[in-house]
Backbone of each chain as ProteinMPNN parsed JSONL, in Angstrom:
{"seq_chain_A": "XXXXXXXXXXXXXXXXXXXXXXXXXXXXXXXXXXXXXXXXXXXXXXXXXXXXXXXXXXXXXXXXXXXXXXXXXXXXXXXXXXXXXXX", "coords_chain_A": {"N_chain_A": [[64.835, 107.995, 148.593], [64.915, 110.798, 146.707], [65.004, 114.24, 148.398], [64.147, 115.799, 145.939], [62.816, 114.281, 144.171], [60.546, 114.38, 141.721], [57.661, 112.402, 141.447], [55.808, 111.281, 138.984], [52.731, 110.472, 138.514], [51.373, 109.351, 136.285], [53.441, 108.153, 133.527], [55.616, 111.109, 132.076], [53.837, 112.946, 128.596], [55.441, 112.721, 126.284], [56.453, 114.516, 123.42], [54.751, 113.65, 120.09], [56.422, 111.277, 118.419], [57.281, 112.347, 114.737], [55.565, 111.096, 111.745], [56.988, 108.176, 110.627], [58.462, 107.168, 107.384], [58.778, 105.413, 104.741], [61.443, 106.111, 102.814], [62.593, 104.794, 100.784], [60.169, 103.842, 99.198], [58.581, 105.891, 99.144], [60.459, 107.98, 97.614], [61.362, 106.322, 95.832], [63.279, 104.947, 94.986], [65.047, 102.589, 94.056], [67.236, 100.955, 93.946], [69.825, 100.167, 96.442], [73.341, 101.759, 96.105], [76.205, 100.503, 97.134], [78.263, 102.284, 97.278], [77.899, 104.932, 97.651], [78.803, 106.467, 100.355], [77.629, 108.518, 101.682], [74.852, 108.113, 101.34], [74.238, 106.141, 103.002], [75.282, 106.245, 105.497], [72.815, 108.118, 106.642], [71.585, 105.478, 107.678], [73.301, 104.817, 109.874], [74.255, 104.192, 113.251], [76.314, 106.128, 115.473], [78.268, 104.625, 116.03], [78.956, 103.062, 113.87], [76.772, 101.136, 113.6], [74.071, 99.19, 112.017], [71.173, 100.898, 111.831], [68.105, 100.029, 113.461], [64.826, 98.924, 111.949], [62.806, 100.452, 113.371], [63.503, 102.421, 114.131], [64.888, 103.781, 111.705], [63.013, 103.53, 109.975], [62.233, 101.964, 107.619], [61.19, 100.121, 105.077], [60.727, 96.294, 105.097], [61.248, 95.003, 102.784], [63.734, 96.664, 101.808], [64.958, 97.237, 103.938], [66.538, 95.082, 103.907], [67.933, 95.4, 101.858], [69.573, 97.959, 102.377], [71.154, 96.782, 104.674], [72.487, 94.883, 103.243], [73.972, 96.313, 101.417], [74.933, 97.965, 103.267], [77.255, 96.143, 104.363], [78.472, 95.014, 102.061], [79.854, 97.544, 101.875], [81.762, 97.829, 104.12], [83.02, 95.484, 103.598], [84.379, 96.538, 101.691], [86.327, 98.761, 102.724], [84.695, 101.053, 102.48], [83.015, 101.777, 104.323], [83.44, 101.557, 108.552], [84.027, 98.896, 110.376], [83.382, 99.707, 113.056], [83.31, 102.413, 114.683], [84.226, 105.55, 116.548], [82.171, 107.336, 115.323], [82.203, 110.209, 112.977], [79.886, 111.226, 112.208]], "CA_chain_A": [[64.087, 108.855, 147.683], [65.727, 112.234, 146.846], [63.6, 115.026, 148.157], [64.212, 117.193, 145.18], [62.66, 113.716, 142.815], [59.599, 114.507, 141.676], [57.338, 111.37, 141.125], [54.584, 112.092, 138.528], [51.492, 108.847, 138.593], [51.373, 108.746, 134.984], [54.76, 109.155, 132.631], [54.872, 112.452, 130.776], [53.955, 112.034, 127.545], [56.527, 113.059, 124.912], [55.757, 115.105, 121.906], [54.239, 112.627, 119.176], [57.372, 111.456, 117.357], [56.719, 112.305, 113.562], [55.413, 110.013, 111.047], [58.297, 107.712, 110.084], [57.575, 106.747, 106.528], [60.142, 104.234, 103.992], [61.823, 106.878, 102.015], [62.599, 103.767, 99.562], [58.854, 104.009, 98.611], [58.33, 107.578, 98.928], [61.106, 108.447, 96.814], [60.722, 105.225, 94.86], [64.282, 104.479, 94.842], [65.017, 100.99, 93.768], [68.494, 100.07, 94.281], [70.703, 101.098, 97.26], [74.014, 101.538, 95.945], [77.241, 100.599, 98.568], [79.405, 102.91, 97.008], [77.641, 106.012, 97.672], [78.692, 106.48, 101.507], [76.518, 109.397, 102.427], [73.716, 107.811, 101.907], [74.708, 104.786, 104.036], [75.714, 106.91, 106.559], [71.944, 107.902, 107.198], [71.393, 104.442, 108.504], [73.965, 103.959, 110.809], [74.042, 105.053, 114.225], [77.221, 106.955, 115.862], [79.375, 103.046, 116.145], [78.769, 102.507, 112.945], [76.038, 100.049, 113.407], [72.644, 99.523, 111.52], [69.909, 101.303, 112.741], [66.647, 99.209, 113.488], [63.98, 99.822, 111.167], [61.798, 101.032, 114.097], [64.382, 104.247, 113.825], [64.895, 104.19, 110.365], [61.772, 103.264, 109.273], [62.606, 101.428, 106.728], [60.462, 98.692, 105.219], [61.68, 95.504, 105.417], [62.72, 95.268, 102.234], [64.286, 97.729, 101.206], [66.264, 97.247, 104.519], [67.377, 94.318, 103.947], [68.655, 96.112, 100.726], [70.424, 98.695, 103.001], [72.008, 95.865, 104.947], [73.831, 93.958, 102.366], [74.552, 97.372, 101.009], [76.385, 98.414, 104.152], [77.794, 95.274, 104.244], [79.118, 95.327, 100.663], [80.81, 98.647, 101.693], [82.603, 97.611, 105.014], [84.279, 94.683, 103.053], [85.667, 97.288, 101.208], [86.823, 99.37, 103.668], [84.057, 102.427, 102.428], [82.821, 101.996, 106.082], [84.237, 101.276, 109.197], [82.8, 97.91, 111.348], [83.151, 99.551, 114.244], [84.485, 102.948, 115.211], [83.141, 106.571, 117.004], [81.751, 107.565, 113.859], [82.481, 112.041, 112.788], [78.773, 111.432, 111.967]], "C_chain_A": [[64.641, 110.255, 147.861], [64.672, 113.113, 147.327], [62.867, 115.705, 147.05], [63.077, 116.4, 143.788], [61.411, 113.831, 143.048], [58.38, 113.183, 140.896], [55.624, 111.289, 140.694], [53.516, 110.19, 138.396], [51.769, 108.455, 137.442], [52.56, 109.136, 134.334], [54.081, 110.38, 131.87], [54.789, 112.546, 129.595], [54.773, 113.182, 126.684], [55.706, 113.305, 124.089], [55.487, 114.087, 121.225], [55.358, 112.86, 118.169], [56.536, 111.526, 115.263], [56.505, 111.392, 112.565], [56.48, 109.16, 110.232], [57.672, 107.194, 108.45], [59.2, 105.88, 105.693], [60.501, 104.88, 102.951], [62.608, 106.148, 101.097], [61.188, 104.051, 98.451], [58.456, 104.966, 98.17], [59.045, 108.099, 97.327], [61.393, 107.425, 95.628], [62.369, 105.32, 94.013], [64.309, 103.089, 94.978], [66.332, 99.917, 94.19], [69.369, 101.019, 95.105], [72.042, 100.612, 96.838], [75.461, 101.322, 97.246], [78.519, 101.171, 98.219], [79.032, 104.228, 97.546], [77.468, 106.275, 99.307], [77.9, 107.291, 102.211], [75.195, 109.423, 102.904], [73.228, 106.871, 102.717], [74.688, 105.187, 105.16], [74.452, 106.994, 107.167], [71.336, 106.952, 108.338], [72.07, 103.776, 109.5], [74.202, 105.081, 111.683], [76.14, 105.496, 114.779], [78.111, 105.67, 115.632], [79.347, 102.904, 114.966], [78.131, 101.383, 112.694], [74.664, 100.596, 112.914], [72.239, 99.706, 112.142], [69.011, 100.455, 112.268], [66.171, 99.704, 112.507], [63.242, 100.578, 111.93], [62.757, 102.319, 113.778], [64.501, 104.801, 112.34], [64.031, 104.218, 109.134], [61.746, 103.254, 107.555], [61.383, 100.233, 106.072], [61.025, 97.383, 104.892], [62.657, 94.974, 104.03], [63.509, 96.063, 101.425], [66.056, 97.391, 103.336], [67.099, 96.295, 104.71], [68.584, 94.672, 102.763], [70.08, 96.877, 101.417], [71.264, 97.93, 103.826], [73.066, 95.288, 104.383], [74.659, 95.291, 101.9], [75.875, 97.534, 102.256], [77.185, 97.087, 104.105], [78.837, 94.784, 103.678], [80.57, 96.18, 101.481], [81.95, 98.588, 102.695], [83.262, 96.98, 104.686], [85.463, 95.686, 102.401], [86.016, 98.511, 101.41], [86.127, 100.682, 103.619], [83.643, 102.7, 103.608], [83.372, 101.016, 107.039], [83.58, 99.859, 109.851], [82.892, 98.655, 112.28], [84.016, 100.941, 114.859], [83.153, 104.204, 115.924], [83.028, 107.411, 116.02], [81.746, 109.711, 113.949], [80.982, 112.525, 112.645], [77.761, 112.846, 111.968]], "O_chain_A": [[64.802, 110.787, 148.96], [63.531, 112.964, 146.889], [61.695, 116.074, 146.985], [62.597, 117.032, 142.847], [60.916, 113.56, 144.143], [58.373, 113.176, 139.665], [54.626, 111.25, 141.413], [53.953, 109.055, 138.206], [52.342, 107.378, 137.278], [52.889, 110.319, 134.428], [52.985, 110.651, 131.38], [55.858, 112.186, 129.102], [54.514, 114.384, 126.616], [54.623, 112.769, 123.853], [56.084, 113.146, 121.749], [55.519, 113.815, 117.409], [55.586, 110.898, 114.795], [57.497, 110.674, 112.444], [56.776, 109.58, 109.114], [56.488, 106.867, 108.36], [60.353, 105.872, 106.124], [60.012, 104.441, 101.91], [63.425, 106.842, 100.492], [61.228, 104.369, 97.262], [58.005, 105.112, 97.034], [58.463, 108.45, 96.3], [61.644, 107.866, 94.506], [62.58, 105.645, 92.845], [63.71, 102.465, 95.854], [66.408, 98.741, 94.548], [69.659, 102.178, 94.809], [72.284, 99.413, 96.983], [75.526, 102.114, 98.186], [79.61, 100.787, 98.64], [80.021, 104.801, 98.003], [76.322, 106.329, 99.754], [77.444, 106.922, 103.294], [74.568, 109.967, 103.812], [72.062, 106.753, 103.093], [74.064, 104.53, 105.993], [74.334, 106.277, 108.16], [70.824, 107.27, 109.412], [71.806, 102.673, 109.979], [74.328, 106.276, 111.417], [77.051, 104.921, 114.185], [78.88, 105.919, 114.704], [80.301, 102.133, 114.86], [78.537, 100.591, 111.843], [74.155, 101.7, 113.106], [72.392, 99.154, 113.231], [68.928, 100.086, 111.097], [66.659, 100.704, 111.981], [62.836, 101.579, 111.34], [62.335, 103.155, 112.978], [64.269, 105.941, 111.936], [64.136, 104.626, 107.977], [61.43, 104.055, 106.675], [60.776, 99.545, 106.893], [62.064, 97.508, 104.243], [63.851, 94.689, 103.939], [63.786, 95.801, 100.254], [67.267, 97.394, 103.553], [68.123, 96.349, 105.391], [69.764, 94.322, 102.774], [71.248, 96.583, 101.163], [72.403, 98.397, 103.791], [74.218, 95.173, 104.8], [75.885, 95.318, 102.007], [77.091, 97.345, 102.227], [78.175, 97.38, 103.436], [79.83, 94.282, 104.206], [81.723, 95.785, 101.651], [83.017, 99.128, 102.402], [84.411, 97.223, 105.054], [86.692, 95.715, 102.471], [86.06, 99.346, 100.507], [86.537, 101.557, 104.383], [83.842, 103.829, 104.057], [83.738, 99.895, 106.687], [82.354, 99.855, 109.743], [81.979, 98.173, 112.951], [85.113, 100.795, 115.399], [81.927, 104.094, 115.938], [83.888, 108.282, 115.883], [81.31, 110.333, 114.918], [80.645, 113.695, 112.825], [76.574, 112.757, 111.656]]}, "seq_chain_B": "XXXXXXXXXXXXXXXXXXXXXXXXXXXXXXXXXXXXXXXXXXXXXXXXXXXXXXXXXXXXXXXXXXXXXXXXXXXXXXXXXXXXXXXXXXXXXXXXXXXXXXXXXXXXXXXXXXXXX", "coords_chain_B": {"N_chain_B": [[74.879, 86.64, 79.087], [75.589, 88.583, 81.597], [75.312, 91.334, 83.801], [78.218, 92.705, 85.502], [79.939, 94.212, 88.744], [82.99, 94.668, 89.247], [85.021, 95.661, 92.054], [88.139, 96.835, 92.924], [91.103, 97.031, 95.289], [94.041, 98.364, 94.911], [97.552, 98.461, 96.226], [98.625, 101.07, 98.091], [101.51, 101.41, 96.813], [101.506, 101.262, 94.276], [102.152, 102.665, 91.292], [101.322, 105.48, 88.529], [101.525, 104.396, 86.465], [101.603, 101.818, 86.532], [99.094, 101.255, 87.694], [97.386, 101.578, 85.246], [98.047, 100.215, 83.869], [97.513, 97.514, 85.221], [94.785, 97.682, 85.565], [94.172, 98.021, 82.668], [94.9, 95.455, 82.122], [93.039, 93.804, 83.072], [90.611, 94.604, 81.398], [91.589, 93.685, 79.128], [91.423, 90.765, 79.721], [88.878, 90.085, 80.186], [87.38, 91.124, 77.825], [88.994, 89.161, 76.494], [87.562, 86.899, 77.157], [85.4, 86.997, 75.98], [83.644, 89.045, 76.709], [82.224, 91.925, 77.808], [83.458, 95.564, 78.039], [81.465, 97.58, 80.091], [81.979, 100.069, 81.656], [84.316, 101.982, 82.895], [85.71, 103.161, 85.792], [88.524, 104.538, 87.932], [89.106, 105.198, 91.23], [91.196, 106.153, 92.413], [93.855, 107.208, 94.428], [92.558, 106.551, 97.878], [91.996, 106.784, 101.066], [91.367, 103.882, 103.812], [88.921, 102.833, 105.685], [89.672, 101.09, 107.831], [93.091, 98.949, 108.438], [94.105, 97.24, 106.265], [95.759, 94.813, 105.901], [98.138, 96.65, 106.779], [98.587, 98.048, 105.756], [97.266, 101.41, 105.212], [96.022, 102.931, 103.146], [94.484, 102.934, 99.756], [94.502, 102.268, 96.261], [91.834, 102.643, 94.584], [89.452, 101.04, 92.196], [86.834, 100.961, 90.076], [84.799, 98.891, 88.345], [82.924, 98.305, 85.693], [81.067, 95.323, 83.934], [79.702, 93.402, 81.185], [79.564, 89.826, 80.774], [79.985, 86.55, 80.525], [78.816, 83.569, 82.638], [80.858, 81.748, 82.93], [83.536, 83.007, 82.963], [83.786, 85.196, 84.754], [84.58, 82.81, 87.477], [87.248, 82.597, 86.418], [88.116, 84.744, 86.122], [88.479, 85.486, 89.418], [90.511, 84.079, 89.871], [92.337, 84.639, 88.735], [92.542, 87.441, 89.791], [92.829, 86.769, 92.621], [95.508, 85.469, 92.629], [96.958, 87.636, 91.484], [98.821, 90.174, 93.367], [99.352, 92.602, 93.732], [96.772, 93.605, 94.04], [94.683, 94.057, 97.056], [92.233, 93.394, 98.018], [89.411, 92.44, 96.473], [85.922, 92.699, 94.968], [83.279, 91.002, 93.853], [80.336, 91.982, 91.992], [77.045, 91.112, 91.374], [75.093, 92.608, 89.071], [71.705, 93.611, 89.518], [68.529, 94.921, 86.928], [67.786, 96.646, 88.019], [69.937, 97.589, 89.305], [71.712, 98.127, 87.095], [70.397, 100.161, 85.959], [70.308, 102.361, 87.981], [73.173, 102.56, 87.586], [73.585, 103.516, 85.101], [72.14, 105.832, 84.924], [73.425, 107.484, 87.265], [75.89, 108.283, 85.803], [75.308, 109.21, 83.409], [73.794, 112.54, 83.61], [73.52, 112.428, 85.787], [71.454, 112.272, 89.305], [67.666, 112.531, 89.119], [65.86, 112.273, 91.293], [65.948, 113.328, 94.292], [66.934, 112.911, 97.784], [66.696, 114.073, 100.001], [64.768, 116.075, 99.014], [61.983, 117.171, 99.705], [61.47, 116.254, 102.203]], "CA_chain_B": [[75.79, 87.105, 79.357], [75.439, 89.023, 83.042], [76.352, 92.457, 84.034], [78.933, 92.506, 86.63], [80.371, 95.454, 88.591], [83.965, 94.612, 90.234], [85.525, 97.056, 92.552], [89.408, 96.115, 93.108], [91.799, 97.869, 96.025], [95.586, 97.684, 94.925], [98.494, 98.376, 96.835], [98.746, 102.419, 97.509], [102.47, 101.75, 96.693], [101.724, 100.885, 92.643], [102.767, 103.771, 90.246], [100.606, 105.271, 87.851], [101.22, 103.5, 85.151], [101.62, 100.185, 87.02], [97.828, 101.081, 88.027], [96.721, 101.533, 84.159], [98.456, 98.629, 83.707], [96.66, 96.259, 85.597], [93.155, 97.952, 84.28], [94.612, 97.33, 81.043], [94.882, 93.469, 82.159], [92.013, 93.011, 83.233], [90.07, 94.57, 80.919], [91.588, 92.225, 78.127], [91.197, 89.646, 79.952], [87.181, 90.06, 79.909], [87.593, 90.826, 76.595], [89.467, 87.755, 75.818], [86.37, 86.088, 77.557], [84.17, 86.989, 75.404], [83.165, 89.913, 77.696], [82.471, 93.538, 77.42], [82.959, 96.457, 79.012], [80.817, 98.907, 79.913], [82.5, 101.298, 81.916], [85.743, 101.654, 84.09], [85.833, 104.502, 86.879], [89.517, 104.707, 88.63], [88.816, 106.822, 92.161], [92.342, 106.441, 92.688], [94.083, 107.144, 96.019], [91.79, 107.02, 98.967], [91.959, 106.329, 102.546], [90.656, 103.191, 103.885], [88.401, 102.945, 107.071], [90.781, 100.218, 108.372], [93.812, 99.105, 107.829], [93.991, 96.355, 105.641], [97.604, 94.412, 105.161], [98.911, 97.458, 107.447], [98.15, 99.337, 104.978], [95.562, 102.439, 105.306], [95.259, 103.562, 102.023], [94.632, 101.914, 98.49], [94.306, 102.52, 95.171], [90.325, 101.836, 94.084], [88.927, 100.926, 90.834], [85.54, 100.444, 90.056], [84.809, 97.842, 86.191], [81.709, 97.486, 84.995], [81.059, 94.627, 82.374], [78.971, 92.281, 80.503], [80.446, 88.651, 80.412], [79.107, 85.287, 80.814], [79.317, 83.314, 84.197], [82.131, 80.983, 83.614], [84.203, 84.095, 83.22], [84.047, 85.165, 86.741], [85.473, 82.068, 87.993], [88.791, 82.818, 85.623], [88.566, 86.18, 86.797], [88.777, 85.418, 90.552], [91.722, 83.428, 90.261], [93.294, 85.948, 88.452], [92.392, 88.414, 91.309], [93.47, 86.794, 93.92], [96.81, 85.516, 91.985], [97.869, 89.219, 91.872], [99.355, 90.092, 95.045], [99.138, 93.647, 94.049], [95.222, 93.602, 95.092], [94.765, 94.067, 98.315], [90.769, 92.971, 98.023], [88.227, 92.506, 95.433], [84.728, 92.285, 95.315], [82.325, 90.659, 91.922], [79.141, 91.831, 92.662], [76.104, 90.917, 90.051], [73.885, 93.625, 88.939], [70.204, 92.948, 88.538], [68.5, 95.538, 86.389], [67.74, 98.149, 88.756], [71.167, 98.366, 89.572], [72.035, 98.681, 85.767], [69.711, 101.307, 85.121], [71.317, 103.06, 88.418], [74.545, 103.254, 87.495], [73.9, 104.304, 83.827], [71.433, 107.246, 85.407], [74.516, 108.184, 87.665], [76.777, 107.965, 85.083], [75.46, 110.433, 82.514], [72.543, 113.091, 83.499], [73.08, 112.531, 87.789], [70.072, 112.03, 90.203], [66.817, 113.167, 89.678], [64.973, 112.218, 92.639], [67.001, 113.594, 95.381], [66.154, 112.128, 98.831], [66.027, 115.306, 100.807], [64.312, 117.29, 98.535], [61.43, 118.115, 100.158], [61.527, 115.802, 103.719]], "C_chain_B": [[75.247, 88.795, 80.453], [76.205, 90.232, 82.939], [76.875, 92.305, 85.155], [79.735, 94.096, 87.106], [81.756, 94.556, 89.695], [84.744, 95.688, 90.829], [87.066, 96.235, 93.028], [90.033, 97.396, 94.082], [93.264, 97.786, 95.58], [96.114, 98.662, 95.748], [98.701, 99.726, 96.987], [100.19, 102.486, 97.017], [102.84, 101.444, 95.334], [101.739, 102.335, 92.193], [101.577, 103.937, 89.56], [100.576, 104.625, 86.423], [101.073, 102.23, 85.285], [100.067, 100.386, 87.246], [96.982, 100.877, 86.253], [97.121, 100.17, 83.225], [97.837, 97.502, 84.01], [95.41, 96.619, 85.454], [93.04, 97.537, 82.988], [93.882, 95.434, 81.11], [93.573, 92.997, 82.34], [90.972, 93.168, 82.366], [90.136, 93.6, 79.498], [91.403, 91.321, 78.386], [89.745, 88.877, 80.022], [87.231, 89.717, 78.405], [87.624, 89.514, 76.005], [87.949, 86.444, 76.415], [85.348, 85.99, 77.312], [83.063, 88.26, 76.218], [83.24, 91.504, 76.741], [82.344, 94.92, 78.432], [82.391, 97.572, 78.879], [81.569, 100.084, 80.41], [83.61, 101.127, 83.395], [85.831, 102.78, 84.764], [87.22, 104.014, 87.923], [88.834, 105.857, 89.533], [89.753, 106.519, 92.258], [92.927, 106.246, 93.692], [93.289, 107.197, 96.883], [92.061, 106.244, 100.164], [91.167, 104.906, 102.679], [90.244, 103.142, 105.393], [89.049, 101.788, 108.12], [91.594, 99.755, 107.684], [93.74, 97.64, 107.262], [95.371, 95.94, 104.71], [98.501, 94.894, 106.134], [98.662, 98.267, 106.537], [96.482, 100.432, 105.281], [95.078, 103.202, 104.71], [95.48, 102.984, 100.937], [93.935, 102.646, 97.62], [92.712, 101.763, 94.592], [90.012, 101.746, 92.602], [87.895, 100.302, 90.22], [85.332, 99.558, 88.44], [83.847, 97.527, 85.962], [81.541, 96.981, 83.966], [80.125, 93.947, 82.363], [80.007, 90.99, 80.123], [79.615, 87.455, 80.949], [79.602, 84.492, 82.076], [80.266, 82.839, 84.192], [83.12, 81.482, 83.168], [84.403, 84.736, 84.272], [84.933, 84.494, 87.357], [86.664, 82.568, 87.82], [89.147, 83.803, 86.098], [89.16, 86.115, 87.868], [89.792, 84.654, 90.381], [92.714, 84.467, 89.614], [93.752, 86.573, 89.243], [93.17, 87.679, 92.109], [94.965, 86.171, 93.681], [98.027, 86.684, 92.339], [97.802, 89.859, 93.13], [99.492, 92.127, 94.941], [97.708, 94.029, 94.572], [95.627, 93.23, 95.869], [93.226, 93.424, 98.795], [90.269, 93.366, 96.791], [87.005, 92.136, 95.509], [83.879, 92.127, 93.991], [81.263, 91.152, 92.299], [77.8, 91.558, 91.065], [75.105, 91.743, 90.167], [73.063, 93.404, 88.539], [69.671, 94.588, 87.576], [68.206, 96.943, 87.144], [69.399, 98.909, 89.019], [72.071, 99.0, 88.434], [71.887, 100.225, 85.198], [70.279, 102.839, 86.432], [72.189, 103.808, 87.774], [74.239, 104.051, 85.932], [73.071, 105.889, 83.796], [72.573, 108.019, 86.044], [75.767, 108.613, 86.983], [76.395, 109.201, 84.101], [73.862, 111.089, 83.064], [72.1, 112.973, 85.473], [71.415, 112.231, 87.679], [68.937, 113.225, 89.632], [66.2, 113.606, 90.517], [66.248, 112.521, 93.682], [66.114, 113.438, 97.074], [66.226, 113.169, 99.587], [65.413, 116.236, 100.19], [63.542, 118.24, 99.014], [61.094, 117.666, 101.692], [62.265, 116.788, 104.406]], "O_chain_B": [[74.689, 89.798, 80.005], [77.271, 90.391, 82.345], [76.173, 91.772, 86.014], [80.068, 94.953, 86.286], [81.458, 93.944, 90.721], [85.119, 96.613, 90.109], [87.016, 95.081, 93.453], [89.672, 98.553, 93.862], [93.763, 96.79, 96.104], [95.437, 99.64, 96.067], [99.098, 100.114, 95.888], [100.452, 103.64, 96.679], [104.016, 101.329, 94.989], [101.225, 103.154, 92.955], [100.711, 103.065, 89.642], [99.686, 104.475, 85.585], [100.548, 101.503, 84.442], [99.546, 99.339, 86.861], [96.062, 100.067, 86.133], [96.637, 99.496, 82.317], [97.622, 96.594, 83.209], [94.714, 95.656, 85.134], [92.162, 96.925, 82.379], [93.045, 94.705, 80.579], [93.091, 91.976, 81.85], [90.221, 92.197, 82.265], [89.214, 92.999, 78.945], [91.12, 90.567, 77.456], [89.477, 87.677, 79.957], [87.166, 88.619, 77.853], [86.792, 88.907, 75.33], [87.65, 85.359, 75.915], [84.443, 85.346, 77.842], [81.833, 88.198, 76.19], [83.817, 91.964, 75.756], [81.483, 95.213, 79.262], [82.554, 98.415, 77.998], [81.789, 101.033, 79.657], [83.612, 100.444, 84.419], [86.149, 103.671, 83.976], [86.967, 103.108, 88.718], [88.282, 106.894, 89.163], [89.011, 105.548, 92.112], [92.751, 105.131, 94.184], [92.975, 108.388, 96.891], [92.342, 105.047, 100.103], [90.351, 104.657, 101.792], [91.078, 103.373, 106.269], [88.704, 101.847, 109.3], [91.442, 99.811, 106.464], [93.208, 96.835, 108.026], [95.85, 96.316, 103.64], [99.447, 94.21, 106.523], [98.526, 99.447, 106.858], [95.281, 100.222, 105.449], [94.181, 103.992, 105.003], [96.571, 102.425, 100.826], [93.035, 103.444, 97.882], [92.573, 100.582, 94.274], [90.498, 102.618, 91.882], [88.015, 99.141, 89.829], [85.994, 99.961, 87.484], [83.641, 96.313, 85.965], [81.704, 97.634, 82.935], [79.533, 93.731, 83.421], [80.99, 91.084, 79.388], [78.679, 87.561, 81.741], [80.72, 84.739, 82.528], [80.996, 83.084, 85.153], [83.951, 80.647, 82.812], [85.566, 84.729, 84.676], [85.945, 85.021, 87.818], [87.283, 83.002, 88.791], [90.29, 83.98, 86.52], [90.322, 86.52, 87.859], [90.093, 84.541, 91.57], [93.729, 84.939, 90.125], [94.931, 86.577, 89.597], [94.329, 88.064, 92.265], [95.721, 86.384, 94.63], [99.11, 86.757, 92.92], [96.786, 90.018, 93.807], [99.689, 92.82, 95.939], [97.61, 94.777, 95.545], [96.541, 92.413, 95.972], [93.126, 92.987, 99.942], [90.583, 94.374, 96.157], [86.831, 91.118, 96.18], [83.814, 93.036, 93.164], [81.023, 90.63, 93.387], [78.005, 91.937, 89.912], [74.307, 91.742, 91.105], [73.008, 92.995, 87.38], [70.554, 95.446, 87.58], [68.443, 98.079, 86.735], [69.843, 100.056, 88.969], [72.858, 99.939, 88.554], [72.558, 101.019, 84.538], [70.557, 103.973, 86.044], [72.217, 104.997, 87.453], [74.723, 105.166, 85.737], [73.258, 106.807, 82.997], [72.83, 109.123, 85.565], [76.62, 109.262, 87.589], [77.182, 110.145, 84.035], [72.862, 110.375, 82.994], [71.097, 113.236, 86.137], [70.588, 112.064, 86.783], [69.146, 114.438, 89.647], [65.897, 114.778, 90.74], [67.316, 111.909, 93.713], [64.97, 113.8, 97.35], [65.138, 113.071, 100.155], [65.424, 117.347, 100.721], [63.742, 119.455, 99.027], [60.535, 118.478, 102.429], [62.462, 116.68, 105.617]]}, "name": "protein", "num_of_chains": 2, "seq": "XXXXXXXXXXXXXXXXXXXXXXXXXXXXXXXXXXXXXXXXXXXXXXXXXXXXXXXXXXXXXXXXXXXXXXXXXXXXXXXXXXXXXXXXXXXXXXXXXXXXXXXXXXXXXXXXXXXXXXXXXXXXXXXXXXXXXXXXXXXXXXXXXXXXXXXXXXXXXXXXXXXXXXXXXXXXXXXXXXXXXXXXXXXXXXXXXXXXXXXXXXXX"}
């Protein structure tokens, strides 16, 4: 045990992350296009992999929408499978 | 008779007229299928996020049409025939995605997703 580690009973509680909401619904967008990389980009984390919905708070479907979408776009080479993203 | 949007990659080492050339083709070839098109967007040269062939950049070209299904088939053999594509993709647009593209197409986005988040 380090001396310096300080070992609190209860964890500390973290600010209250903000209300995630399904900015499909909100904004009452209907179709995610897989040409339009910027907005793809949103959903994918630094590797270029989908973010969960718990992060992206997404609803489910709409992210399954955003799935095939990215999907779509990696076949054709608009995104990468797999790199350290300029993000 | 189905709207369809195909996006095609050719070869970055086709010419420009060899590129309006094979837009040409294909669009008669809908045509000839009893097809129609709505709208053809060339982006042109662009990079590709891997390399694909060895190649790491290709010529894109987006085709949106109206044509009936057993036009597709004919299509894809076409496609993959020509050895100047490098990839192609058919994809079938239901009506949201219709009314999309023809919103992006003349009169841009209203709803803009950061507007006020």
């Amino acid at each position: 045990m380090a001396k310096n580690e300080i070992k609190y009973l209860t964890a500390i509680k973290q600010e209250k992350p903000k209300k995630k909401f399904c900015r499909f619904k909100k904004y009452g967008i209907k179709y995610v296009d897989y040409k339009d990389i910027e907005f793809l980009k949103k959903f994918l984390n630094e590797q270029g992999k989908l973010l969960p919905r718990r992060l992206s708070g997404n609803s489910l479907k709409y992210q399954r929408k955003v799935s095939d979408a990215v999907k779509k776009a990696r076949q054709m080479a608009l995104l990468p499978y797999v790199t350290d993203l300029m993000k | 008779m189905n709207s369809y949007e195909l996006m095609v990659i050719f070869t970055p080492v086709l010419s420009e007229e060899d590129f309006k050339a094979s837009q040409k083709k294909y669009e008669d070839f809908i045509a000839e299928q009893s097809g129609a098109t709505v709208h053809s967007n060339p982006w042109g040269l662009k990079s590709l996020s891997y390399p694909i062939q060895k190649k790491t950049t290709g010529i894109y070209w987006i085709f949106e049409f109206n044509a009936p299904a057993e036009a597709i088939e004919k299509l894809k053999i076409q496609l993959l025939r020509d050895e100047q594509v490098l990839r192609h993709m058919i994809t079938r647009l239901d009506k949201n995605a219709v009314e999309y593209n023809y919103r992006k197409r003349n009169g841009g986005f209203a709803v803009t997703e950061k507007a006020e988040a």
